[in-house]
DOVO-288063 format. One line per 5 residues: their letters; for each residue x, y, z of N, C-alpha, C. Coordinates in pm, whole numbers, plus 50000, padded with zeros to 5 digits. Layout:
a	X Y Z X Y Z X Y Z; ... .
end
This chain:
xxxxx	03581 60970 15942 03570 60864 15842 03481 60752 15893; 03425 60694 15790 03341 60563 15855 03386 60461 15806; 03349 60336 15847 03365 60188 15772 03317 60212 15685; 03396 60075 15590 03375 60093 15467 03341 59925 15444; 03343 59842 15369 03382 59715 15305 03435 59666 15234 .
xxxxx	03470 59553 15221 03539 59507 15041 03433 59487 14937; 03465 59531 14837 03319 59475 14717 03359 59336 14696; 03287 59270 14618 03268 59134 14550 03259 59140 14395; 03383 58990 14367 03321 59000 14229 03289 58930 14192; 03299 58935 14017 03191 58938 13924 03272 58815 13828 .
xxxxx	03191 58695 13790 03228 58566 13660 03116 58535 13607; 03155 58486 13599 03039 58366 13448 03068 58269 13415; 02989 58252 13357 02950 58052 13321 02945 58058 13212; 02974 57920 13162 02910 57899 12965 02875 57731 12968; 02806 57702 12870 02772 57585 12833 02815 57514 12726 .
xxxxx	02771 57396 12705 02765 57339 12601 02696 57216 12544; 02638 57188 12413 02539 57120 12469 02629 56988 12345; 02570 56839 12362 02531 56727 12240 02472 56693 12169; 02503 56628 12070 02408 56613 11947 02425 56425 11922; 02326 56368 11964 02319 56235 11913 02288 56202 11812 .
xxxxx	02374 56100 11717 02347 56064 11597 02289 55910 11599; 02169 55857 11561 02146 55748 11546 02197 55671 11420; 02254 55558 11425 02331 55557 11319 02259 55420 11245; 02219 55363 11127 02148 55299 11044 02192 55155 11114; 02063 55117 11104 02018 54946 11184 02036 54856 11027 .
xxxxx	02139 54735 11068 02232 54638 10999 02162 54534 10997; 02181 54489 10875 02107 54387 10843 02170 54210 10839; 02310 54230 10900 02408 54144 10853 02423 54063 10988; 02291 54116 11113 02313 54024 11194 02377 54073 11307; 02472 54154 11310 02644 54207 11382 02520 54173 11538 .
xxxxx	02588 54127 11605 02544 54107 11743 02516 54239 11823; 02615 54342 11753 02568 54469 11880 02496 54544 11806; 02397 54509 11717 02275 54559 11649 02255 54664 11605; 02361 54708 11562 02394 54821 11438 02505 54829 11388; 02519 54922 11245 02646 54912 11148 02693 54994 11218 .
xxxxx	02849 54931 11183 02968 55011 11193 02990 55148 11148; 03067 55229 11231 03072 55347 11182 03190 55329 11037; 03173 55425 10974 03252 55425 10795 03353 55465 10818; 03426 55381 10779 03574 55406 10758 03642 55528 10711; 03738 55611 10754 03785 55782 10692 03792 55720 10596 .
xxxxx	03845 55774 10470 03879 55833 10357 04038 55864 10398; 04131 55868 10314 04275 55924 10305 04212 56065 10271; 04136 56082 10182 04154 56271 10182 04091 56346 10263; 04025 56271 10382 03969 56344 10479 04062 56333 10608; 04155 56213 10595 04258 56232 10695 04318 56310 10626 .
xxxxx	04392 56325 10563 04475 56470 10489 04434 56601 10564; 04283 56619 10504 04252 56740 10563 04252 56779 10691; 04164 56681 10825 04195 56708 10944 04365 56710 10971; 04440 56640 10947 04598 56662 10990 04628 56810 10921; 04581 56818 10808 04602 56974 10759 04554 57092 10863 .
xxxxx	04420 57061 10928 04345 57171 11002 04478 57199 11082; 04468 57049 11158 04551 57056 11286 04681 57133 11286; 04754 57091 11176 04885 57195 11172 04848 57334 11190; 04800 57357 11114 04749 57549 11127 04673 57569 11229; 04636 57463 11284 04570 57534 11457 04737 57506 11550 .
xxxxx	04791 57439 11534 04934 57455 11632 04999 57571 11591; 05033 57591 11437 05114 57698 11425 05057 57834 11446; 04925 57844 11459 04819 57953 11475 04809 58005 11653; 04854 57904 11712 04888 57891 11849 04981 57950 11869; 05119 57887 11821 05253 57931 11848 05294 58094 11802 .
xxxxx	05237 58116 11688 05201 58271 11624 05184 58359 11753; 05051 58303 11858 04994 58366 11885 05044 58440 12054; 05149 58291 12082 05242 58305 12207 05340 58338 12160; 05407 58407 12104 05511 58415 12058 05538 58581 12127; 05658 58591 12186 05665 58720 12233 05797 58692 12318 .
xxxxx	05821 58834 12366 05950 58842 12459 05938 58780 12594; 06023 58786 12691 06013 58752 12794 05925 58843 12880; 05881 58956 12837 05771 59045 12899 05649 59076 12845; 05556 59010 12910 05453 59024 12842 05387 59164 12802; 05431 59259 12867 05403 59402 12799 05477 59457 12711 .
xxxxx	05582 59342 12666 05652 59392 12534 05498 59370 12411; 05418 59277 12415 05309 59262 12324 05222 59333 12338; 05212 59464 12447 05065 59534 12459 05101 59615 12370; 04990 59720 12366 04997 59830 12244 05041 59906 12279; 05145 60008 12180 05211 60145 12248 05126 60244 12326 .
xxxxx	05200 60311 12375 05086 60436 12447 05057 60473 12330; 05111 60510 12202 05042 60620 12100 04963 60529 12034; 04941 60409 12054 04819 60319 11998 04741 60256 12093; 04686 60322 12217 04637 60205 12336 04511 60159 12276; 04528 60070 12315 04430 59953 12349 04239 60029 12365 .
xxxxx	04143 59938 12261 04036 59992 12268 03935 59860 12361; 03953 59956 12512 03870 59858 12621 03765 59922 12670; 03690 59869 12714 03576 59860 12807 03624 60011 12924; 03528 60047 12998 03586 60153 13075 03668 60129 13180; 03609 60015 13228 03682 59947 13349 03809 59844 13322 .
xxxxx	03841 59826 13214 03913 59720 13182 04078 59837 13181; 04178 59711 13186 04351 59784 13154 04340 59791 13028; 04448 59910 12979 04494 59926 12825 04556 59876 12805; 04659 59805 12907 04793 59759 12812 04891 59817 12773; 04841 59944 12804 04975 60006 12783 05065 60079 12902 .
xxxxx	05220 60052 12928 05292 60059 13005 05250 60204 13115; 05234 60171 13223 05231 60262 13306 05328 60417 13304; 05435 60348 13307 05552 60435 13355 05681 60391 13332; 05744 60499 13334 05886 60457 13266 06001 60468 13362; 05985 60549 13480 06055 60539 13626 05992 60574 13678 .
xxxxx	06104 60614 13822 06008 60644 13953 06139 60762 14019; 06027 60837 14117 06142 60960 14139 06119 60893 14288; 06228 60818 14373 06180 60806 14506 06114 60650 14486; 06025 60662 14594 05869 60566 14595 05806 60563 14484; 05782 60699 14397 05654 60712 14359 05626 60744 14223 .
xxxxx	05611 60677 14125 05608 60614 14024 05590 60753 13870; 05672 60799 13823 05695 60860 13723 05699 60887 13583; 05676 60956 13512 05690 60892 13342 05604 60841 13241; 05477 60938 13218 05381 60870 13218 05356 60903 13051; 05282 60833 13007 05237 60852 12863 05207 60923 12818 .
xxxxx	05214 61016 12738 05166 61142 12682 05033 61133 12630; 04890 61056 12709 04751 61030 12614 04661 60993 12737; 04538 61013 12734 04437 61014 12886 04539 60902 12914; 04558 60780 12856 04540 60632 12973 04681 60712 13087; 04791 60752 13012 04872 60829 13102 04826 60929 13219 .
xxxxx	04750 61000 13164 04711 61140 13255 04624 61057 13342; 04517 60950 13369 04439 60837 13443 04572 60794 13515; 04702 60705 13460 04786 60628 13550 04867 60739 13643; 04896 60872 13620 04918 60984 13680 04844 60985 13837; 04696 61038 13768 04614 61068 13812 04638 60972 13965 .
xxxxx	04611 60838 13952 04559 60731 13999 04704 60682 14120; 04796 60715 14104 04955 60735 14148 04997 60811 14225; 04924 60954 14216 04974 61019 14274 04836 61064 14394; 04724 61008 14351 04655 60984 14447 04698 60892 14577; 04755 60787 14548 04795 60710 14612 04907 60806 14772 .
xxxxx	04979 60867 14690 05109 60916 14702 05060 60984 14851; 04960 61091 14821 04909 61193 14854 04807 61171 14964; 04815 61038 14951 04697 60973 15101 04816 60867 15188; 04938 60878 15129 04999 60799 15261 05025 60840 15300; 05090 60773 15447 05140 60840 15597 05273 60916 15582 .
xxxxx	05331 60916 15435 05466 61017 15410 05457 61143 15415; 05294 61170 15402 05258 61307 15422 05257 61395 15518; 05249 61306 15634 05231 61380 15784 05393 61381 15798; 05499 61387 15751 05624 61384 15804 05668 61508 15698; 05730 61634 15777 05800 61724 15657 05870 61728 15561 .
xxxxx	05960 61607 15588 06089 61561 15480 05968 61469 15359; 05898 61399 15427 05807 61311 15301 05719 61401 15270; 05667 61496 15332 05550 61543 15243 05600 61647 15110; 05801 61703 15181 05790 61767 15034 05858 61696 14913; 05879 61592 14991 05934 61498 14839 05827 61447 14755 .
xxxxx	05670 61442 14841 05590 61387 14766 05523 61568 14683; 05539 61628 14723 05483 61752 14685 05611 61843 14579; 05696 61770 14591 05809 61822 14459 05787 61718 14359; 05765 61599 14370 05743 61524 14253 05611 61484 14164; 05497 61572 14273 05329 61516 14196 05324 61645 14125 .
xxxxx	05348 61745 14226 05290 61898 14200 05378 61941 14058; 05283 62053 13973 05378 62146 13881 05462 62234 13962; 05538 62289 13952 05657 62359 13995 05588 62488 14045; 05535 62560 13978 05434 62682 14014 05292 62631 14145; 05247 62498 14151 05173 62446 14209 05220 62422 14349 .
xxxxx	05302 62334 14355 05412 62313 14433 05455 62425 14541; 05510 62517 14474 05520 62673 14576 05429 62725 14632; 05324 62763 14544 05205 62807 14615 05104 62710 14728; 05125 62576 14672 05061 62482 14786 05158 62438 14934; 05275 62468 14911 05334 62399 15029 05332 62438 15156 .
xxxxx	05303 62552 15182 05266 62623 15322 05093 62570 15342; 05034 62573 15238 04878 62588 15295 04881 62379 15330; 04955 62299 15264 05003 62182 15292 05061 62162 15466; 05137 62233 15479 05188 62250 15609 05101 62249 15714; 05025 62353 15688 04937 62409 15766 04835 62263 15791 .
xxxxx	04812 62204 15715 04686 62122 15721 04749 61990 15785; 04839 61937 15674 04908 61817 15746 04983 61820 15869; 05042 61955 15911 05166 61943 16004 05088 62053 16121; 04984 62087 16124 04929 62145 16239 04919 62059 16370; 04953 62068 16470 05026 62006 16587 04816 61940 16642 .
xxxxx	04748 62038 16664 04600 62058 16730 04571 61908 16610; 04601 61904 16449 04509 61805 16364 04580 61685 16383; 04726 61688 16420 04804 61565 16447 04782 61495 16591; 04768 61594 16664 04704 61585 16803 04582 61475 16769; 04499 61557 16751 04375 61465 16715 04369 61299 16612 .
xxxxx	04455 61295 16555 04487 61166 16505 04536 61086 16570; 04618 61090 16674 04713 61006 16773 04822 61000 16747; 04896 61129 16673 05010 61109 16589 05085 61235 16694; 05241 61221 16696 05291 61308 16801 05378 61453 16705; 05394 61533 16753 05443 61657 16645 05503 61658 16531 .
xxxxx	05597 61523 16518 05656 61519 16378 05625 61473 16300; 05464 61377 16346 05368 61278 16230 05408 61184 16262; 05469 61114 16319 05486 60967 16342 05395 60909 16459; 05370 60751 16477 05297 60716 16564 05375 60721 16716; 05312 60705 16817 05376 60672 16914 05391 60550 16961 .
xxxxx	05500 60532 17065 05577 60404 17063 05484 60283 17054; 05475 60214 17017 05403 60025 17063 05330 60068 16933; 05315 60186 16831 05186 60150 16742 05236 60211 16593; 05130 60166 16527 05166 60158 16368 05063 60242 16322; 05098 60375 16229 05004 60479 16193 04970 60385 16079 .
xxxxx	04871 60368 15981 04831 60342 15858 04743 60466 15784; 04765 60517 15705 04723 60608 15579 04729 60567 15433; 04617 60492 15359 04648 60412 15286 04530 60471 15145; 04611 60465 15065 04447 60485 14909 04456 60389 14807; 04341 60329 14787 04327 60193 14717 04216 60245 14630 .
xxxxx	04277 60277 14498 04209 60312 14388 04094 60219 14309; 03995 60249 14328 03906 60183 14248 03816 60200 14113; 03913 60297 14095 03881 60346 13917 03949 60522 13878; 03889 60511 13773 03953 60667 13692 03877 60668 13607; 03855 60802 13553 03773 60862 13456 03810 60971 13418 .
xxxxx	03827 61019 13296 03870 61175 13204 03770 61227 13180; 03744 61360 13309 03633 61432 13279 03660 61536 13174; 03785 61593 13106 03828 61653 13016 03996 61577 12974; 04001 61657 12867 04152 61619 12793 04153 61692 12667; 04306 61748 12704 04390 61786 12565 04515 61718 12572 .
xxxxx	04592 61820 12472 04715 61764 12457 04840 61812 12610; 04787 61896 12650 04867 61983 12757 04763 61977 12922; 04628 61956 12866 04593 61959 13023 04489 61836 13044; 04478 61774 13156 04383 61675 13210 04292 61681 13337; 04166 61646 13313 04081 61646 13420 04067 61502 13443 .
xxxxx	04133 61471 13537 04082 61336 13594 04040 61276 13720; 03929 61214 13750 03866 61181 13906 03938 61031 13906; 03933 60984 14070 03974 60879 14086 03896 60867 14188; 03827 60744 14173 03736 60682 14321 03818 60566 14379; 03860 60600 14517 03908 60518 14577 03884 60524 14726 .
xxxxx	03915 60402 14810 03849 60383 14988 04020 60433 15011; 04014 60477 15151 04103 60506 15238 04092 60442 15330; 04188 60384 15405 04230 60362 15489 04315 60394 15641; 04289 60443 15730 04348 60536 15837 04339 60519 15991; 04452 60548 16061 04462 60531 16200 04534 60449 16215 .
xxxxx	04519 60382 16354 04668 60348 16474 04627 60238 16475; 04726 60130 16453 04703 60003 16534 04800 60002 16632; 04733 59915 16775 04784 59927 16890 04705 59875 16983; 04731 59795 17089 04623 59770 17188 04553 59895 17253; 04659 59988 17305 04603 60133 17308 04514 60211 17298 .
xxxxx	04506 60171 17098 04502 60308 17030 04361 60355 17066; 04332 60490 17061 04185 60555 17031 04144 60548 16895; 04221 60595 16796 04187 60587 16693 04197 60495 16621; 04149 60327 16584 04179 60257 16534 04132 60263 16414; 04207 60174 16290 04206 60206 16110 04083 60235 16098 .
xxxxx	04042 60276 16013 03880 60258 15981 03894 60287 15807; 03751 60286 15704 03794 60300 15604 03674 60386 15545; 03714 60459 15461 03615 60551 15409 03618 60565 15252; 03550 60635 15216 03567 60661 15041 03571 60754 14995; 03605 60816 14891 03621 60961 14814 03641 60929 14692 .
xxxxx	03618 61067 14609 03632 61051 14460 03709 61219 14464; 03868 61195 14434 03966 61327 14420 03968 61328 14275; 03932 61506 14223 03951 61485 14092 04079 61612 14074; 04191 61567 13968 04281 61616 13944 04317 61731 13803; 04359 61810 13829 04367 61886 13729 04515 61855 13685 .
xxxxx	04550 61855 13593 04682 61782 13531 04771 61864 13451; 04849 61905 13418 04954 61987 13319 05062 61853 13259; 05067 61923 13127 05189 61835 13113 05292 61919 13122; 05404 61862 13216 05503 61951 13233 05648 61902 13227; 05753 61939 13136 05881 61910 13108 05864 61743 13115 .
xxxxx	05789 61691 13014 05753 61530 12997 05712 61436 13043; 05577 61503 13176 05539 61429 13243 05411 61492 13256; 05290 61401 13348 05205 61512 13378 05178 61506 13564; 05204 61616 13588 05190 61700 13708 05036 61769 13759; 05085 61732 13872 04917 61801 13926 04898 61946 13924 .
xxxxx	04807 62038 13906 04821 62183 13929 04706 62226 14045; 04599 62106 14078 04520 62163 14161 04431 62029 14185; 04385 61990 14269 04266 61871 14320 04201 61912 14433; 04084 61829 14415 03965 61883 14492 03902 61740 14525; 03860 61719 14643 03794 61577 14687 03630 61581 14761 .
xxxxx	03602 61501 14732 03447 61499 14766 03445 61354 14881; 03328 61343 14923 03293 61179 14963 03214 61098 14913; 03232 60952 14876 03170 60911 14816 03212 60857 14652; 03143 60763 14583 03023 60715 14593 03120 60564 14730; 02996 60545 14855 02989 60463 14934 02862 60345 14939 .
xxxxx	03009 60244 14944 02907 60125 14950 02831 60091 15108; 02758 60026 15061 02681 59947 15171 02790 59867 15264; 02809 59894 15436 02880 59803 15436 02835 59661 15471; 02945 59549 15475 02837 59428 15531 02911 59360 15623; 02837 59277 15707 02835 59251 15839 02945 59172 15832 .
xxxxx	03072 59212 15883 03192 59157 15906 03271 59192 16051; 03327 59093 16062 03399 59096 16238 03513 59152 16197; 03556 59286 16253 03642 59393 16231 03797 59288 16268; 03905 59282 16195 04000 59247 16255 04101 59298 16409; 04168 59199 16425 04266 59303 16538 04347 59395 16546 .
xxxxx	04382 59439 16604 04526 59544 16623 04635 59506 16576; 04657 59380 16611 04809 59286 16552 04769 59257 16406; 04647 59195 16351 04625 59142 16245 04637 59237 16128; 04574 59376 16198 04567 59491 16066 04722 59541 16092; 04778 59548 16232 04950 59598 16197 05037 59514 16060 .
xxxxx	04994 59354 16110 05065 59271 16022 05057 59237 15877; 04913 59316 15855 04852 59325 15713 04947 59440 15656; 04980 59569 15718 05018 59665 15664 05156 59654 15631; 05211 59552 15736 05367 59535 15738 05410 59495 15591; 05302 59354 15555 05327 59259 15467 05281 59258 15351 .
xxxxx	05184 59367 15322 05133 59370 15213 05212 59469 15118; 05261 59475 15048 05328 59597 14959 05179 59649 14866; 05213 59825 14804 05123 59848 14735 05212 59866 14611; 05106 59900 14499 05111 59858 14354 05145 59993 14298; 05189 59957 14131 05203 60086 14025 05106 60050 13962 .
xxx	05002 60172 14025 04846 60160 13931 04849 60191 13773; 04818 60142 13666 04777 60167 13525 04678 60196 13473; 04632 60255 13410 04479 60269 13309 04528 60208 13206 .
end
């Protein structure tokens, strides 16, 4: 894996401009050398106090909602028409089996928050441990998927020679004084296909990986990939049946002073991760 960076974002500005009115030169003398501005009218105060009400109650209309603000987003069977990069609004998930977040909408933005979840799942350090990797591999995988992948899973994650080489000791855990990190921080989704029963979806996201430790050989480093998922919907959810990962697309990185051993342990300690949505 190589370094990676953080991206930067993206705002805007707006303006606004004035309009000076010169107002008619008085003939009556007035010392500050022009007329007075004209007195309202009662039916033009009427009207502005009229506007004004219907801009408060047009307000209050408009906040008006439950104590959850995703009680006001749109159902999954009506999501939200956004931008590609933007949220739908519509509820992620409806539980979680474990850690790892369950229940997903029956429509792409679902088969994307799937997608994007169980990517996550599937790049943490629960994987290198046998008890976590098949809880995460009984709850992403289809049932038929699941069986057939869990040995060739074994083989890859729990091979002693690939754990060896990570700094991790036979059962996947770090050794004493240090903190393994295996981390996936999603930075988008896309539906390269969709029906009602199956989904193709990619997810580009950086990884994160290795030992903090004064020690360590292998310290975190961060890399990128784009895993794309093949999806089933299965007994009311959608399940993975097969994924495939590439590298890339990678940014440029930029010139930053790598943190410490303690600083990235204490980042990992303290930071919790998220239930991703489309």
């Amino acid at each position: 894996m190589s370094p990676g960076d953080e991206h930067d974002s993206f705002g805007g500005v707006g303006g606004s401009g004035q309009t000076r009115t010169r107002l008619p030169e008085g003939n009556s003398g007035d010392v500050y050398g022009g007329a007075r501005r004209p007195v309202r009218s009662s039916r033009s105060l009427l009207t502005v106090v009229g506007v004004v009400v219907l801009l408060v109650a047009a307000i209050a209309f408009a906040n008006r909602g439950g104590a959850d603000p995703a009680d006001a987003a749109p159902s999954s069977d009506t999501p939200g028409k956004t931008a590609a990069t933007a949220a739908t609004g519509t509820r992620p998930v409806t539980g979680k089996n474990g850690h790892i977040p369950t229940g997903y909408a029956h429509d792409d933005q679902g088969a994307q928050s799937a997608a994007t979840n169980y990517a996550v799942a599937l790049g943490s350090a629960e994987m290198f441990s046998t008890d976590g990797r098949n809880e995460i591999v009984d709850t992403v995988y289809a049932p038929d998927a699941a069986a057939a992948d869990r040995d060739e899973l074994r083989k890859a994650y729990g091979a002693k020679d690939f754990l060896s080489s990570v700094g991790l000791q036979e059962d996947g855990t770090a050794p004493q004084g240090m903190t393994f990190v295996s981390r996936v921080i999603p930075v988008g989704s896309k539906v390269e296909s969709y029906t009602d029963n199956q989904a193709t979806v990619s997810v580009w996201y950086s990884s994160l990986f290795g030992l903090t430790g004064v020690d360590s050989k292998n310290p975190v480093t961060e890399a990128w990939y784009t895993e794309t998922f093949e999806l089933r919907w299965v007994d009311g959810d959608w399940k993975v049946s097969k994924s495939t990962q590439k590298d890339g697309p990678v940014p440029v990185g930029r010139d930053q002073r790598a943190s410490s051993a303690q600083d990235m342990e204490n980042a990992v300690g303290q930071f919790g991760g998220f239930t991703y949505a489309r």
